[in-house]
C-alpha positions as CSV (number, residue, x, y, z in Angstrom):
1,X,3.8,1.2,-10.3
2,X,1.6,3.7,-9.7
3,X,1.6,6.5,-6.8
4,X,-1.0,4.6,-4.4
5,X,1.4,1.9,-4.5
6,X,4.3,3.9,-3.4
7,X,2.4,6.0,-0.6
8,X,1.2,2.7,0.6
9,X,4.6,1.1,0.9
10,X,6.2,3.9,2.5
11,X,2.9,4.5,4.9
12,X,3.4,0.7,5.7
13,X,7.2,1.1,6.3
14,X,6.6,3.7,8.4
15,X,4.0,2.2,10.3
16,X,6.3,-0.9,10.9
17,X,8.5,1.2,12.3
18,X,6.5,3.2,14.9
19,X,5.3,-0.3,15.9
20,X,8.7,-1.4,16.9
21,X,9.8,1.9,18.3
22,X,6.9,2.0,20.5
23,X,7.6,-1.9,21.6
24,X,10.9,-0.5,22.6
25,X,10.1,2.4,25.0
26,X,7.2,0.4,26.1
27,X,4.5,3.1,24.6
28,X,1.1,1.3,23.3
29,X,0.0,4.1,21.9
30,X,2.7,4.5,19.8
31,X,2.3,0.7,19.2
32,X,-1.6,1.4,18.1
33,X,-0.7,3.9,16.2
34,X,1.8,2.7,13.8
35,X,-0.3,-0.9,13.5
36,X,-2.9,1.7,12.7
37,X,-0.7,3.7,10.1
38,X,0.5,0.2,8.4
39,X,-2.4,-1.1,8.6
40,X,-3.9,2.2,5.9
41,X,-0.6,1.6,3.8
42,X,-1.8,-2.0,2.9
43,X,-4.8,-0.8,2.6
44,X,-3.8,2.2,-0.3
45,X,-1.0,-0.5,-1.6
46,X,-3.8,-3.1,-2.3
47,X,-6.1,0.0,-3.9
48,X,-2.9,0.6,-6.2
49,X,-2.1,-2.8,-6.7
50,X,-6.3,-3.0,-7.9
51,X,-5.8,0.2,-10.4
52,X,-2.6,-1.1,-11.5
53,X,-4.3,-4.7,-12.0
54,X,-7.4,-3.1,-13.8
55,X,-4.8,-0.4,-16.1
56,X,-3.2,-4.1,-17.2
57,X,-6.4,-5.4,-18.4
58,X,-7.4,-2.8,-20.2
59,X,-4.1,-2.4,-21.8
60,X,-4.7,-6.5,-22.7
61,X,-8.0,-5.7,-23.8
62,X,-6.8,-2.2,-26.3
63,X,-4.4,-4.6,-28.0
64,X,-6.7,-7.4,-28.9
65,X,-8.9,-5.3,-29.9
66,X,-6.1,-3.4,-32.0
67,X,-5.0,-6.7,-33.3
68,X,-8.5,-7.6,-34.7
């Protein structure tokens, strides 16, 4: 796991959460803004989840080579 992953997650998490609160006092601008906020967390989750993705194929690719 790398550190976009994490920041992403808890952006996400966080974002989730100013959704709901702001469905419960009746604010949409709170709502906008944490759809807003979770939205960027998947968005730096997937980019970690792509690095971490690409750091595992490259790992693959070190050891076959190594192997040869």
């Amino acid at each position: 796991m790398n550190k976009d992953q994490v920041k992403g997650a808890a952006k996400e998490v966080a974002g989730k959460t100013q959704k709901n609160v702001g469905k419960a006092i009746g604010s949409t601008e709170q709502q906008a803004k944490g759809m807003a906020r979770e939205a960027e967390g998947k968005v730096q989750k997937n980019v970690g989840n792509a690095r971490e993705t690409l750091k595992d194929a490259a790992d693959d690719r070190r050891d076959d080579l190594d192997r040869a």
